[in-house]
N, C-alpha and C positions, 0 to 999 in steps of 0.2 A: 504493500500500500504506500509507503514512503517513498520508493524508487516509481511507480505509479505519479503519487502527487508533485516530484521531484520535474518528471519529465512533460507534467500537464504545462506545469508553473514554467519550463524552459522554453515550450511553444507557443502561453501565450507572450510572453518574452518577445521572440521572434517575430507575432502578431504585430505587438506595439509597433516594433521597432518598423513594420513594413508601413504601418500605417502612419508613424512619425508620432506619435505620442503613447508613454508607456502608463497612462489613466486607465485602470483598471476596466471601466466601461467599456473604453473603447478597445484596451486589447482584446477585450471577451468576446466583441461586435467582430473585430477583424477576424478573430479564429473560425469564429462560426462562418462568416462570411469566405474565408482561405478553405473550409472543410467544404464548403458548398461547391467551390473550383477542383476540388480532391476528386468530388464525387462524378460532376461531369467530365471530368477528364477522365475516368475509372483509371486513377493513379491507384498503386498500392502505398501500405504505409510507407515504404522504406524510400519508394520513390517521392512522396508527397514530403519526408523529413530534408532529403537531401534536397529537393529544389526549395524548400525553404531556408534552407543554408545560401543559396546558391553556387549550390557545387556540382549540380548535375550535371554532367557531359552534356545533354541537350539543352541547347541554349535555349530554344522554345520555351522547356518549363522553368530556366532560371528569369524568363522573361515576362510567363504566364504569373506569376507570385509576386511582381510588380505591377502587374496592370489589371489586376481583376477588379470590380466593381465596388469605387471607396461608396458609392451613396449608400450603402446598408449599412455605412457607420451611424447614418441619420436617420431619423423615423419621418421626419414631416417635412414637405414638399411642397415647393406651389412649381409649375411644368411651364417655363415658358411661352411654348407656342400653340400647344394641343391639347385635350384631356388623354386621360388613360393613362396605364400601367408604366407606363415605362417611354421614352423619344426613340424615333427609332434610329439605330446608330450605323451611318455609311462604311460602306467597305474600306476606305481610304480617309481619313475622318480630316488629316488637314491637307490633303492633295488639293491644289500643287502647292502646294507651302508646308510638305512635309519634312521634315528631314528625316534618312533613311535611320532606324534605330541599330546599334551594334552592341559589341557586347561591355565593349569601353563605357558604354552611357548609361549601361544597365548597372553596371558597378559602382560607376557613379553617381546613379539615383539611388542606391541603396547604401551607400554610404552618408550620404545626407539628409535619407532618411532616420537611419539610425542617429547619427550626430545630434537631430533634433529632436530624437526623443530620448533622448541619455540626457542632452543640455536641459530641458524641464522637466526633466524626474524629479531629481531632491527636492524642487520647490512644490509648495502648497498648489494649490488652487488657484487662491489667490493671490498668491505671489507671481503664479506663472502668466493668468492672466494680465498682471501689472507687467511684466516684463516683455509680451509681446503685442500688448495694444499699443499702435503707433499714436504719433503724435499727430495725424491729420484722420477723419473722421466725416461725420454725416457732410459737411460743408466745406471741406477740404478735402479731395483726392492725395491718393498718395501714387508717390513717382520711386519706382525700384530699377534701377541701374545691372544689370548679368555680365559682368567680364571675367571673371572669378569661382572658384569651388565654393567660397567663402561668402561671396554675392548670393550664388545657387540656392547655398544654405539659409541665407538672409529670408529667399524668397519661399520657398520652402520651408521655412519655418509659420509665416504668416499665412501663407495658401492652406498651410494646412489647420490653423487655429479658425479660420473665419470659416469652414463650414461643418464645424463642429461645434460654434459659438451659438449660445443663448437655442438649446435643443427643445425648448417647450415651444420656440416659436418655428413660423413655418417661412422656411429659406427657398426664395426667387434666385437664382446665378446664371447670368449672361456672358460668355467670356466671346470675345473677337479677335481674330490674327489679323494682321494687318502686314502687307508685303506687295513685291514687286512680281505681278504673274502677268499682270496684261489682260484686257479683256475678253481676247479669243479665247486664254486657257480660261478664264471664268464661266465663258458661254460652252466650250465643250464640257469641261466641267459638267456643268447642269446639264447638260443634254446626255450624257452619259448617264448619271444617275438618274435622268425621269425614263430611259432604256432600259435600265438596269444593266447596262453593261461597264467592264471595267476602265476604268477611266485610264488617261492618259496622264503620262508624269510630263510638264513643262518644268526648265527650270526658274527655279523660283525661290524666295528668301523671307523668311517672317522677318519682320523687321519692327513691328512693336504688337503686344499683345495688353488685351484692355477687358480689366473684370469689371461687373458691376453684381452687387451682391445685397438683396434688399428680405428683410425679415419680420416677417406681420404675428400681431400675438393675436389669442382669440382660436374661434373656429375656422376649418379650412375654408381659403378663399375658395368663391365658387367659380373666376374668373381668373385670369392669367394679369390682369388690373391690380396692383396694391394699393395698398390704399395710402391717405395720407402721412398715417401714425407711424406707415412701415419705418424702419431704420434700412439708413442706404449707406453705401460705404462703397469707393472706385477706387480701384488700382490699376495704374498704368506699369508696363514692365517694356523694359528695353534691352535687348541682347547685344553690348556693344560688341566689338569686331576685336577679335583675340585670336592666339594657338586654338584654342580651344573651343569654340564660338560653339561648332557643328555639336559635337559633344554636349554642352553644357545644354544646348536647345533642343536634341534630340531626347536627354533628359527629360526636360520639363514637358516637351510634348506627351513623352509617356506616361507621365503622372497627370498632366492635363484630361488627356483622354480616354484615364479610369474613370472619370464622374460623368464621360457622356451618356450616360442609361438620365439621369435627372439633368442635367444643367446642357444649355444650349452654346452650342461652339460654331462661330460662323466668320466669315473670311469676307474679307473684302482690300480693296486696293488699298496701297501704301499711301496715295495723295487724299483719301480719304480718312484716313487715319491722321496722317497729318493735321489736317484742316480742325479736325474734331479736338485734337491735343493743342493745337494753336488757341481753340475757343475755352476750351478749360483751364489754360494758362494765364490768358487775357481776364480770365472771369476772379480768376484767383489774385490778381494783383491789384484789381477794384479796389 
C-alpha cells in the first residue's frame, strides 16, 4: 500500500508538473484528464509511465502528454462562437502560420513547464496568486516580449495562471496569430477547410499573438455576449527574432493549441495586427 500510495503521489507529481502548476486540484484534474489520453490511445501502463517521463523512443507519445486537452483543468465555459460540446478543432490549427513542432520544442515546453510549477509550489495560495498577477489589468493590457527560455517561462507562467483563475466563474478566451501569409494563402486556407481537404503549407511567420480572456460570475451565459460585470484582461505576446525564435514558438504553439476543444484561435494578417496594437497603444497613453 505504501509503495502503491508512493507511486500515485509520483504521477500526480508528473500531472502538475505537465500542467504547470503543482495545486493539488489541479494535479488531480491533469491525471485524470493524462489517464483519459492512456485510454484512447490503448497505451499500456508501462508505456503510459514512460511517455510521461518523456523518455519514450516514440516521439509521438512524448508529444501526445504535452498537448492533450488542458480545458478539463476547468469546469465552466462560455464557447466563443457556437453552442455545444466542444469547437470543432482543424486539422492544421495555425496553418500557415505554423511552425513545424520537433522534438527540441517539446523539451523545451516541458521544461518550462515544470520550472513553473516547482517556482509556485512552496508559496500559499495566496502568495502565488500575489506573485503572478501583473501589474496591468481590466484597463491596461499587458505586453510580453519571447527572445529567451526565461521570457518562455515568463509567459508560461501567466498563460497558464489566467485560465485556471477565479474557477466558480465562467471563462470566455479568444487568442489571434497574427503574421505575414498573404491573402491567397488565407483564401486557400479557407477553401480547403470548407473541402475538407488538407490544406497547403505557405511560408509564413506568427509575428504577434493576442489573448483576450473575459470571466462572468453567476449562471451560465446563454449567449456567447458577456456581459458588463464580466472581468477582461488582454495580453499581447511578441516572438522577437533570436537563435532560437523557431523553437521557443513552436513551443508555445503547442501549449496554445491544447485548449483549442474550448477557447477560439484565429489568424489573421500581420498589418492587421499591427493596426489593432497601434490602437491599444494610443488608447493607453491617453
Amino acid at each position: 500500500m505504501l509503495v502503491e500510495a508512493e507511486n500515485r503521489f509520483d504521477a500526480l507529481v508528473v500531472a502538475g508538473e505537465l500542467a504547470g502548476s503543482l495545486d493539488p486540484s489541479v494535479a488531480h484534474a491533469a491525471f485524470l484528464a493524462l489517464c483519459q489520453l492512456r485510454e484512447r490511445k490503448g497505451w499500456s501502463q508501462a508505456t503510459f509511465e514512460v511517455a510521461l517521463a518523456g523518455a519514450s523512443e516514440n516521439e509521438e507519445q512524448n508529444a501526445a502528454v504535452l498537448t492533450w486537452d488542458r480545458t478539463l483543468l476547468r469546469a465552466r465555459w462560455v464557447l466563443p462562437t457556437r453552442s455545444g460540446p466542444e469547437l470543432p478543432v482543424p486539422r492544421d490549427l495555425f496553418a500557415p502560420l505554423r511552425v513545424p513542432p520537433t522534438p527540441e520544442a517539446s523539451t523545451l515546453l516541458r521544461q518550462a513547464l515544470e520550472h513553473v510549477a516547482h517556482r509556485s509550489a512552496p508559496a500559499g495560495a495566496a502568495e502565488r496568486k500575489r506573485a503572478i498577477t501583473p501589474s496591468w489589468g481590466a484597463d491596461r493590457p499587458g505586453f510580453l516580449e519571447v527572445g529567451s527560455v526565461q521570457q518562455l517561462e515568463h509567459l508560461m507562467e501567466q498563460a497558464t495562471a489566467w485560465p485556471l483563475d477565479l474557477p466558480e466563474h465562467y471563462l470566455q478566451v479568444h487568442w489571434c496569430c497574427y503574421g505575414e501569409y498573404g491573402e491567397a494563402g488565407a483564401r486557400e486556407t479557407r477553401e480547403a477547410e470548407s473541402a475538407g481537404r488538407p490544406r497547403r503549407h505557405r511560408s509564413g511567420r506568427a509575428v504577434l499573438y493576442h489573448g483576450s480572456y473575459r470571466w462572468e460570475a453567476g449562471q451560465e451565459p446563454e449567449s456567447a455576449v458577456m456581459g458588463s460585470a464580466s472581468l477582461h484582461r488582454e495580453l499581447w505576446v511578441l516572438f522577437a527574432a533570436c537563435p532560437h525564435r523557431a523553437r521557443l514558438e513552436a513551443a508555445w504553439q503547442m501549449w496554445l493549441g491544447s485548449w483549442s476543444a474550448k477557447q477560439e484561435i484565429g489568424l489573421a494578417p500581420l498589418a492587421q495586427g499591427l493596426q489593432e496594437l497601434w490602437s491599444v497603444l494610443a488608447a493607453a497613453t491617453l
